[in-house]
N, C-alpha and C positions, 0 to 999 in steps of 0.2 A: 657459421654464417654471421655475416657481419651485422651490427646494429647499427641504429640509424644514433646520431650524436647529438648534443643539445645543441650547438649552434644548429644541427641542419635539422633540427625536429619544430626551431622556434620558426626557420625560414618556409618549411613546409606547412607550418601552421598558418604563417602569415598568408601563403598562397591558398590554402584549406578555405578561411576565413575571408577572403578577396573572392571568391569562388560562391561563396554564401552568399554575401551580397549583388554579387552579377546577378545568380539565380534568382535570388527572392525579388528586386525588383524587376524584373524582364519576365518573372510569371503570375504575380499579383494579379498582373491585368486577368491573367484566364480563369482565375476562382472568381471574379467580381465579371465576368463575360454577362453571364447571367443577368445582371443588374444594370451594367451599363450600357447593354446593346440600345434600351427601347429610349434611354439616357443621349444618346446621340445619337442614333438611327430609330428615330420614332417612324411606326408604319402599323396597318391591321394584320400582316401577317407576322406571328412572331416567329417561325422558321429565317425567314428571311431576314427580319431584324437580327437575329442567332448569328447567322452568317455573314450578316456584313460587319459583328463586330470582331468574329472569329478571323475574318478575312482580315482584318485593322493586326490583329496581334499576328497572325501569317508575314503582316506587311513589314513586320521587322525584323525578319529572317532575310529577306530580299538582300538587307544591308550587310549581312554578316561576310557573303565572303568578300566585299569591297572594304569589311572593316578588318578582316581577315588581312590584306593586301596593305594594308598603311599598318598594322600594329604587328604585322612580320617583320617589314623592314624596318619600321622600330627599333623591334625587340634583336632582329641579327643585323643591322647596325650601328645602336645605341645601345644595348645590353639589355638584358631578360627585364632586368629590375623598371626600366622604365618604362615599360611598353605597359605592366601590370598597375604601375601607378596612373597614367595616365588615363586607362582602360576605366580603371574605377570611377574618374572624378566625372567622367563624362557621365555615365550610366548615373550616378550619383544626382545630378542636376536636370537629368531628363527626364528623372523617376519624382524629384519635388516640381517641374514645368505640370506634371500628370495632376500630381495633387491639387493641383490648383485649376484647371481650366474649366472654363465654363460651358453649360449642357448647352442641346441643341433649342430648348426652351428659351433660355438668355442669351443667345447669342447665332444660332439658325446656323448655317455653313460653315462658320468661321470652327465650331467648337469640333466638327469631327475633323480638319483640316488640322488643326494645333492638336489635337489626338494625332494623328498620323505621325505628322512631323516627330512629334515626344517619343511615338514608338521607332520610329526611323531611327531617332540619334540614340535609343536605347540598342537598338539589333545593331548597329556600328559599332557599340562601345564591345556588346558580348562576344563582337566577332574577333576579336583579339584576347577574350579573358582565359577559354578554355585552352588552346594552343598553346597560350604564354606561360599558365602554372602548370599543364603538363610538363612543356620544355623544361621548364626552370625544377620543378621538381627531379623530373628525370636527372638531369646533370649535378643536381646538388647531394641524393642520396646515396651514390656509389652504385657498384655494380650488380651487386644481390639483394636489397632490398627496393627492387624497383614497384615490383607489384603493392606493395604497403603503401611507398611513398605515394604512387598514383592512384592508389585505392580514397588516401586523404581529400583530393581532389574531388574525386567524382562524390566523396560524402559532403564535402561542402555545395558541390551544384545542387543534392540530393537533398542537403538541409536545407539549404536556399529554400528550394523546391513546399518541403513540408516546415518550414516560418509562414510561409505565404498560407499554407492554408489554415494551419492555429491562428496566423493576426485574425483574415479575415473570416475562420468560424468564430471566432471570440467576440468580434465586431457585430457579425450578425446576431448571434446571440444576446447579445448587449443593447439592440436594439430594435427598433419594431419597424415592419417592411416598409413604412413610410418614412420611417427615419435613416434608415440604408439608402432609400433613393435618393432622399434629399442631399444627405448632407456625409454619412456613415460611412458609404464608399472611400471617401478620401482618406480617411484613418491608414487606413493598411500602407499606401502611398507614404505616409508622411512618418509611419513607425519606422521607415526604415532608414534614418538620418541616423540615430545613434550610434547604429550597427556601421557606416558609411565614414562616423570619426573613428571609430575604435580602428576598422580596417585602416584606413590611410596614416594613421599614426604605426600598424604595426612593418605595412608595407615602404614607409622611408624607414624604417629602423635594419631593416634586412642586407646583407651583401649581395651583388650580381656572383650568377655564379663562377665557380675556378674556370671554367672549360669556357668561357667566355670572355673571361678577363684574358686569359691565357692568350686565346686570339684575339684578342684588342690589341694587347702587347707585342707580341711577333704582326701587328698589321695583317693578319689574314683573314680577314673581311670581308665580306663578297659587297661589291661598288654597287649591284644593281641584283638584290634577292630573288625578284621576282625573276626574271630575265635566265639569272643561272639556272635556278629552279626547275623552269620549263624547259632548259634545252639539254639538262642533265638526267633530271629524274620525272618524268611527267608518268611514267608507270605506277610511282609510289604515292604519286597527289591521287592518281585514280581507285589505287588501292584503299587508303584510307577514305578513300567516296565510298568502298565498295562497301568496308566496314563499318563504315559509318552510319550507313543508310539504316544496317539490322540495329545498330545503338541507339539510332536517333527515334526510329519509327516503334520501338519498344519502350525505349525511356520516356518520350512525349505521351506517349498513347497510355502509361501508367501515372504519366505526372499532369497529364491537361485534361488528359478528354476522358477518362472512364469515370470521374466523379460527372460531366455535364451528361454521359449516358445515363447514370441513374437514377438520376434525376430527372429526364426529359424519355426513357427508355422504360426505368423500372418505376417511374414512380413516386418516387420517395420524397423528403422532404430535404429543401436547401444544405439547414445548419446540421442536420443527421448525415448527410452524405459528405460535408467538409468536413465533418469531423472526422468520419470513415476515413475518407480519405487521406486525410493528415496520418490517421494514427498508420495507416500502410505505408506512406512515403516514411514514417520515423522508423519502422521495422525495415524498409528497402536500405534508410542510410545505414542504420545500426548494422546492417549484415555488408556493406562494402569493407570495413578492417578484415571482416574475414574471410570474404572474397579476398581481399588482398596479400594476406596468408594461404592460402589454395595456388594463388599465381605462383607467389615465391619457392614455392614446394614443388608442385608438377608444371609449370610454364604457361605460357597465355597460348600455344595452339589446342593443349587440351581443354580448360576451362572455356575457352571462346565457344569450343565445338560442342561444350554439356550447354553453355548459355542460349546457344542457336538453337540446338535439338529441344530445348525445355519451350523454347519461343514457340518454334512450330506448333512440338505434339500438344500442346496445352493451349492455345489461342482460341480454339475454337469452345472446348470445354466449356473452357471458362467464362467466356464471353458468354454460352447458353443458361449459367447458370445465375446471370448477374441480373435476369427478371424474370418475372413470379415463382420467383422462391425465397423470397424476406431478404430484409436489407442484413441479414447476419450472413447465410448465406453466399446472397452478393459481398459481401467482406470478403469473406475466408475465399470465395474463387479468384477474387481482385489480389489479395496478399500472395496466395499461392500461383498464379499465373506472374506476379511482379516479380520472384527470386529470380528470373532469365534478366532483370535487369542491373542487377550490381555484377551477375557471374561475366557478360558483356561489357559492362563498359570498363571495369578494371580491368578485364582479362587485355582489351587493348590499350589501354593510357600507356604501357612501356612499351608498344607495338610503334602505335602512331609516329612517335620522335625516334625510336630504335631505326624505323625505315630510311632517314634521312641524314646528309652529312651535314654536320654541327654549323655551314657557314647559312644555310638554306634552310634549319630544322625548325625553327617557328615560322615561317615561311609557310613551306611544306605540309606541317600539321594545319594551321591554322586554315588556307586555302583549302585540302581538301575535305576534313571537319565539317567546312563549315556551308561548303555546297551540299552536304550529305543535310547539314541542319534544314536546307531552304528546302529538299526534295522532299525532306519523308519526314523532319520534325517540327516544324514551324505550322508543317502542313498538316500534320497528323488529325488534330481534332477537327481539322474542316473537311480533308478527307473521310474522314468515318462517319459525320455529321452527312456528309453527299450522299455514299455510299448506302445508308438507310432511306435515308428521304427518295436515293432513285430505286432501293429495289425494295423498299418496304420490307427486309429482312433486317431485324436488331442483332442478326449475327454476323452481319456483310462485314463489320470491322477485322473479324478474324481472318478475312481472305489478304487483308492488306497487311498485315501483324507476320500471316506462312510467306509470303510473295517477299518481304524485304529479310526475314528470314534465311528466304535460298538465296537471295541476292549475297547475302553475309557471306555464306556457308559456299558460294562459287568463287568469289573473292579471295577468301583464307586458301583452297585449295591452289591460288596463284603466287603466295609468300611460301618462299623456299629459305632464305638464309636469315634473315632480319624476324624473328621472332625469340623473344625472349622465354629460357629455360627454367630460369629461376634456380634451385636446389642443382638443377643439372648442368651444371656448367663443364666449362671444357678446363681440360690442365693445364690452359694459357690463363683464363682469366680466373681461374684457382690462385693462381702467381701473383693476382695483380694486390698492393694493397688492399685493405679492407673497406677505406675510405677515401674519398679524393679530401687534400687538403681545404678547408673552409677559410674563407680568409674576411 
């Protein structure tokens, strides 16, 4: 079995780490939800204050698959490479706009307006990141380490993910609750500049991939991405909706919203639950490489199908177990109900772009990706948030966790050829080189 090579491990890195940054600034906002709801939606009920901020971070999923549709045609008419650079610098300037704006105290309408907007050109920019270092991944690793390569991917949205919540438990802790409202919120916001030059210097250093240059050069192009896309393959945009829904509404619901349940559910206190929190998303990233060793071996239809079954049979457990039974407890249920999310979404990152042909393939991923994002993962914690408040049960979340579950699991039973085997390949692509040329 082939290994991955040091040009395509530094290019896979750069996308790894491009991937970090999307994440951590486009989920910041929902560790600091808490804080900044009564910060721009001042009101006496704080449920509803809750939800109008949760609804503000929902509102930049809205944008993703119209960000989806400009950083496709992008990326499969100007090359993988730029659509990634671009992708960055935008998320990069909407995430320092965030840091800066002023509450609804100094400034009345204007401040949850220019919230919005920040998160708008945020959900635009992410609606092209994920799609873009799948694709670019996929065609850069060769044909048998696909599940590694895209395992990288989903560890950096996942790292992303858990930055966000060390900057801002570190912050809170560092601070005292008047000093978070005041002024401490911004911190997390603005820690993530560094991180934002490091990617952008690593992301011009990289090559577009072969399989892309290749078709720049023979001029086989598709003139109008979107157009082709829909009158070719509109099965496989719905496909990855289908799968996407059980990745999205898993991975949000472990990455957003089960630290705001146990906190407002079980109890507990703020900087105790981010830290929880945090250290399960660092256990969720650390276990994607070896998700992604599992794909490579038995293939993404088995792993998808243990990731989905883990989802179901375990959602409700766990959920019951995440109040009044201590915040250690609620840990170990929260850690052991999140392994369904690395065995998911690696098992599909070499599915997603496998589905589609190379003139349509960031196209394709990205569009249906990222309707799956606005349905079940942008919406996730305001859905589970609803779902208590209407039925007064702290376990209503699991019904939503089973439901996009079977959604998955009907989905996958409709991919017949386009799934990747991993170890089990056929003795065509046995034949083929080890590695495609990097150039």
């Amino acid at each position: 079995m082939n290994k991955i090579q040091p040009k395509q491990r530094r290019s896979v890195a750069a996308a790894g780490i491009g991937t970090v940054v999307e994440y951590y600034d486009l989920t910041v906002y929902a560790y600091l939800a808490v804080v900044v709801s009564p910060l721009f939606f001042p009101g006496d009920d704080p449920t509803a204050s809750l939800l109008a901020s949760l609804a503000v971070f929902a509102s930049a999923y809205l944008m993703r698959p119209i960000g989806g549709l400009f950083f496709g045609r992008l990326g499969d008419r100007y090359g993988r490479k730029r659509a990634l650079l671009v992708s960055v610098i935008l998320m990069g300037f909407a995430t320092l706009l965030m840091a800066f704006l002023p509450t609804y105290a100094a400034a009345g309408v204007i401040a949850p307006t220019l919230l919005v907007i920040a998160r708008l050109a945020q959900g635009f920019s992410a609606g092209g990141e994920l799609g873009g270092a799948l694709t670019y991944v996929y065609e850069i690793v060769g044909p048998r380490r696909r599940g590694l390569g895209g395992s990288i991917v989903a560890l950096g949205s996942n790292a992303g993910f858990a930055l966000a919540a060390i900057v801002v438990a570190t912050t809170s802790a560092l601070t005292s609750d008047v000093q978070m409202s005041s002024w401490g919120w911004r911190i997390p916001f603005i820690a993530g500049l560094p991180l934002l030059i490091l990617c952008l210097w690593l992301r011009s250093r990289i090559e577009d991939t072969p399989e892309f240059e290749d078709a720049a050069a023979s001029a086989d192009l598709a003139k109008s991405p979107v157009r082709e896309l829909l009158s070719r393959q509109p099965l496989q945009v719905l496909q990855v909706f289908g799968l996407g829904i059980a990745q999205n509404a898993t991975g949000y619901m472990v990455l957003t919203y089960v630290g705001i349940h146990l906190v407002r559910e079980g109890g507990y206190s703020q900087t105790a639950v981010t830290w929880t929190a945090a250290a399960v998303i660092v256990f969720v990233a650390l276990l994607m490489p070896v998700a992604g060793l599992l794909v490579d071996r038995f293939g993404s239809r088995v792993m998808v199908t243990v990731g989905l079954l883990w989802a179901a049979v375990f959602a409700y457990p766990a959920m019951s177990l995440m109040t009044g039974h201590g915040l250690f407890i609620a840990g170990l249920a929260f850690a052991f109900f999140a392994v369904c999310t690395p065995l998911i979404q690696v098992s599909t990152a070499p599915v997603f772009p496998e589905l589609f042909d190379p003139r349509v393939r960031l196209t394709g991923v990205a569009l249906g990706f990222n309707l799956a994002t606005v349905a079940a993962g942008g919406t996730a914690a305001y859905i589970a948030t609803w779902l208590i408040d209407r039925t007064g049960d702290p376990i209503s979340p699991a019904y939503f966790l089973i439901g996009a579950s079977v959604v998955g699991g009907l989905t996958l039973a409709t991919i017949r050829g386009a799934m990747y085997k991993g170890s089990a390949v056929t003795e065509e692509t046995q034949q083929l080189p080890e590695t495609a040329p990097v150039r």
